[in-house]
C-alpha positions in Angstrom: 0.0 0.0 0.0 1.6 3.2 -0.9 1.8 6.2 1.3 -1.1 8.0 -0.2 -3.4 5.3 0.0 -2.4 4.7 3.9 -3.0 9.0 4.1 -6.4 7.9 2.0 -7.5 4.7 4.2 -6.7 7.0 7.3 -9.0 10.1 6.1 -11.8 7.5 5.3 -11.3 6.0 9.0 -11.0 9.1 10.6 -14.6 10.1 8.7 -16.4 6.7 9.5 -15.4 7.4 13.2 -17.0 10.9 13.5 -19.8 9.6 11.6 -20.8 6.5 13.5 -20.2 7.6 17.2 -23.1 7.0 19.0 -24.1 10.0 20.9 -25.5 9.3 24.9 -29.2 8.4 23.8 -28.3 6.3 21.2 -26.3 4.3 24.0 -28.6 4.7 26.5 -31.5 2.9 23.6 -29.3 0.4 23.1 -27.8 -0.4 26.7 -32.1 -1.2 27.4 -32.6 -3.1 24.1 -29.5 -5.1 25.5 -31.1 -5.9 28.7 -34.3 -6.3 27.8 -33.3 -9.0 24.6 -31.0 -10.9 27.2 -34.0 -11.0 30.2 -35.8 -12.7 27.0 -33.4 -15.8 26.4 -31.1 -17.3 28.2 -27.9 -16.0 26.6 -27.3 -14.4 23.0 -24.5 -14.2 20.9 -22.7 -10.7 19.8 -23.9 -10.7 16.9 -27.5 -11.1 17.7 -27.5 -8.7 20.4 -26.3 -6.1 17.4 -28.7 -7.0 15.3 -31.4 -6.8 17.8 -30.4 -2.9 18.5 -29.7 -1.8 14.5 -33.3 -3.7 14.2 -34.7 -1.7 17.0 -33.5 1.6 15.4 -34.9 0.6 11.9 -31.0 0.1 10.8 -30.9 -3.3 9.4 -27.3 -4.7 8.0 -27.1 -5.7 4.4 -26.5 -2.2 2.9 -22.8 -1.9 1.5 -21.2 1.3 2.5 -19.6 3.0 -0.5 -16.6 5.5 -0.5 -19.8 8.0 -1.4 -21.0 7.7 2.0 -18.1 8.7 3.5 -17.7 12.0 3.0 -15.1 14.2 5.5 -16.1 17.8 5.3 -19.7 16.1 6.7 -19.6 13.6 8.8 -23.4 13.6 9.8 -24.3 11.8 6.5 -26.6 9.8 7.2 -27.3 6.4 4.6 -28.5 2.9 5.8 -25.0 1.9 5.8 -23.7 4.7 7.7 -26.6 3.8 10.3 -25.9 0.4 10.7 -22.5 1.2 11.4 -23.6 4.2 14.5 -26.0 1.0 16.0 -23.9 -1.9 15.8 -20.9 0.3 17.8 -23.8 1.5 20.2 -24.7 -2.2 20.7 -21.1 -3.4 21.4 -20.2 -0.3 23.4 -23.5 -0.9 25.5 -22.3 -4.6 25.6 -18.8 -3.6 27.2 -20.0 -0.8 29.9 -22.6 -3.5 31.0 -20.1 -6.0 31.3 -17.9 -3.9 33.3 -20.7 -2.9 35.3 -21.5 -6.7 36.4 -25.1 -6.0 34.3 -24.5 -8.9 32.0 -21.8 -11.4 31.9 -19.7 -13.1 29.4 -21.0 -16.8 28.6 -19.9 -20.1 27.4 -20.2 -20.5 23.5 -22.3 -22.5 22.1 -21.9 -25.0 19.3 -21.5 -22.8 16.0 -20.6 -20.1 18.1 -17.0 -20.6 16.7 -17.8 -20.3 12.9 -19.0 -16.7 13.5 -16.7 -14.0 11.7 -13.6 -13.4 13.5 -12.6 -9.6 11.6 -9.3 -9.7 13.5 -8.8 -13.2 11.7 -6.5 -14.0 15.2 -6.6 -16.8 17.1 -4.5 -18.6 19.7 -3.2 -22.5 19.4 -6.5 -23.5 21.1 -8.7 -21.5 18.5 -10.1 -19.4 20.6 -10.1 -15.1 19.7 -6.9 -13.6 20.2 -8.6 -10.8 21.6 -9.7 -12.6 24.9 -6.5 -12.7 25.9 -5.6 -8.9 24.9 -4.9 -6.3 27.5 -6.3 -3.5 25.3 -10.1 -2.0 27.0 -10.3 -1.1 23.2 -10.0 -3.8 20.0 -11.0 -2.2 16.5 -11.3 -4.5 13.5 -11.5 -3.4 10.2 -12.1 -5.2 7.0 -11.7 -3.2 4.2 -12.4 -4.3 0.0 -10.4 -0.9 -1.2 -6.9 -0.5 -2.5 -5.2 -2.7 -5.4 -7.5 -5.5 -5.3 -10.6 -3.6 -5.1 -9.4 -0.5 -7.6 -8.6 -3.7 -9.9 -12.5 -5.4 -10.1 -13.8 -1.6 -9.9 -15.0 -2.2 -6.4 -15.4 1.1 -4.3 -17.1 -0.6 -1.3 -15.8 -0.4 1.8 -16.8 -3.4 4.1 -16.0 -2.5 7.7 -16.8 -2.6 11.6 -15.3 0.0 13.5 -15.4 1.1 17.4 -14.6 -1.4 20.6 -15.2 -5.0 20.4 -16.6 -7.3 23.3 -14.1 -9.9 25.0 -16.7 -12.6 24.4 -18.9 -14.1 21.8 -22.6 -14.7 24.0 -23.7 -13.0 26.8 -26.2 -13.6 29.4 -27.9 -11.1 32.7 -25.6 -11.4 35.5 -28.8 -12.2 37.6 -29.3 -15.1 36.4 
């Protein structure tokens, strides 16, 4: 990657971060979606918790985010993508601070749990995430479909997940 395409990759990041942090009522919303889907079952993966909360605020997944939605000088765009992106970080950032507050509790996986994407693509000898065994409070994980390969089938999508990530996979109330 050449130095103007890191200075490129970095602007882009720098915009999808101003664009998709969640402001306090948007974590708030989803710190109660959070609770109230785990008092319903008795624990639920990551990745169903986030889709639980982009659900609840109308921002389903599926949408590719283009380089067009990422625009610098205007970082309250505001295109499914873009949404998606400001509700899945709530949900995960909602998932950490009630972790840390005892609220909810990291849980046992269960079987398939290990064939969910891993972004990082790390994992120790055992298989497990790498990131469970990080001291960072903060792990970002980005996927991107940009640069030589992507300039080379025409793509201009970006694919990525950005903000902190959970230590675990499935999470259950702590009262339980």
């Amino acid at each position: 990657m050449s130095s103007t395409d890191k200075i490129t990759a970095e602007k882009i990041r720098s915009a999808i971060d101003a664009a998709t942090d969640p402001g306090p009522d948007a974590l708030e919303r989803a710190r109660m979606i959070v609770v109230d889907k785990l008092g319903e079952w008795e624990s639920l993966g990551v990745d169903e918790i986030v889709e639980s909360v982009c659900e609840a605020y109308e921002a389903h997944s599926g949408e590719p985010l283009r380089l067009a939605d990422v625009d610098p000088s205007d970082p309250d765009t505001d295109t499914p993508a873009m949404r998606n992106l400001r509700y899945a970080r709530a949900a995960r950032t909602a998932i950490i601070d009630l972790e840390r507050e005892g609220a909810i509790v990291a849980v046992d996986e269960h079987p398939g749990d290990a064939e969910a994407v891993d972004l990082t693509g790390e994992r120790t000898d055992d298989g497990s995430a790498a990131d469970e065994i990080r001291d960072d409070d903060e792990v970002t994980a980005t996927k991107e479909t940009t640069g030589p390969a992507g300039r080379e089938s025409g793509a201009d999508e970006l694919v990525l997940s950005t903000g902190p990530r959970p230590r675990g996979r499935r999470f259950a109330l702590a009262a339980r």
